[in-house]
C-alpha positions as CSV (number, residue, x, y, z in Angstrom):
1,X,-6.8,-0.5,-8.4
2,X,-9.9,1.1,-9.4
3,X,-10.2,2.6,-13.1
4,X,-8.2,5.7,-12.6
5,X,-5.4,3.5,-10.7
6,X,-6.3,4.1,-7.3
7,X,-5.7,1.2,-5.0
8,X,-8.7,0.1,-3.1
9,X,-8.5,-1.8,0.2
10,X,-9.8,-5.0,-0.3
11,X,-12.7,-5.6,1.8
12,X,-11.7,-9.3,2.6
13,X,-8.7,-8.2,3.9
14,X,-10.2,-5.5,5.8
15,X,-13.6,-5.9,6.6
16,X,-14.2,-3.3,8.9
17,X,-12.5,-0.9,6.1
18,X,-8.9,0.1,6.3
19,X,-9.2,3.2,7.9
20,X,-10.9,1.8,11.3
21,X,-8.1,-0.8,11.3
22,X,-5.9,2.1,11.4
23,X,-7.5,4.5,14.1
24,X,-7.4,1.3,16.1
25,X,-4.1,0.7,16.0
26,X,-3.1,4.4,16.7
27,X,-5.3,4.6,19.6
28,X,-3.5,1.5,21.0
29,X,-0.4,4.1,20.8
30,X,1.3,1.6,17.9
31,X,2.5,2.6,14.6
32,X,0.6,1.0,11.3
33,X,2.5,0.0,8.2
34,X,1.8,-1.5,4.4
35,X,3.8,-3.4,2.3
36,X,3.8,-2.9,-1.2
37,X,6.5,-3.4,-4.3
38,X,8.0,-0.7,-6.7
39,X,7.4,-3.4,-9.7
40,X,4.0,-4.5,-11.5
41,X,3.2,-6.6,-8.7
42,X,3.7,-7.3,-4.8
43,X,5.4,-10.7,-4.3
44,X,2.0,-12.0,-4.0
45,X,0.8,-10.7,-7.2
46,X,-0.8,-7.8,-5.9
47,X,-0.5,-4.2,-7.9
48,X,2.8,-2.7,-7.5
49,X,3.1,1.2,-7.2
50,X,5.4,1.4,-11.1
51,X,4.0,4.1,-12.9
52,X,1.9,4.5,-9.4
53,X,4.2,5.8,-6.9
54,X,2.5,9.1,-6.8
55,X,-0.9,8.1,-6.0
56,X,0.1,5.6,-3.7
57,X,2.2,7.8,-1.5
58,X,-1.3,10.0,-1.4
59,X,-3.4,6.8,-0.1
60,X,-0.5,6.1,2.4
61,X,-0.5,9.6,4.0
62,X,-4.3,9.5,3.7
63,X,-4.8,6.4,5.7
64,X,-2.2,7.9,8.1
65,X,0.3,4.8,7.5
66,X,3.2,4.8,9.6
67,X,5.4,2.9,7.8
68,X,6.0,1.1,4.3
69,X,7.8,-1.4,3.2
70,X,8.7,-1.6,-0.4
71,X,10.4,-4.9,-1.9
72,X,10.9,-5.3,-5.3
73,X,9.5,-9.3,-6.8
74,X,8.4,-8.1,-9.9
75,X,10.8,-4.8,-10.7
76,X,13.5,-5.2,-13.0
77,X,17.0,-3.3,-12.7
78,X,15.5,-0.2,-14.4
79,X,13.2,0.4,-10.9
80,X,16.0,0.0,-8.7
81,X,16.9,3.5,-7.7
């Protein structure tokens, strides 16, 4: 996340940026979908959307994501709705 909480693509991960990934996949005719966690952290100790969810549901629709997948590794009971 960047210093207003933002998440940023990491460009390792993406190194021809997130968005081209994307517009690639959709002009293949397939859908595109993240994972992400509704804790502190993804399973692999990624940020989680908690006290996030708002922003993060802006960067999905902004990158056009299909699909999400939202597990819950490092939630407690309270984040379970």
């Amino acid at each position: 996340r960047d210093k207003d909480g933002n998440l940023v693509p990491d460009p390792l991960l993406w190194p021809s940026g997130m968005e081209t990934t994307i517009e690639y996949v959709h002009s293949k005719g397939l859908g595109f979908g993240l994972y992400g966690d509704k804790g502190t952290k993804d399973c692999a100790r990624n940020p989680g959307q908690l006290g996030h969810e708002k922003q993060d549901a802006d960067f999905l629709a902004k990158y056009k994501v299909d699909w999400f997948k939202e597990d819950s590794c490092y939630s407690d009971s309270s984040n379970h709705s």
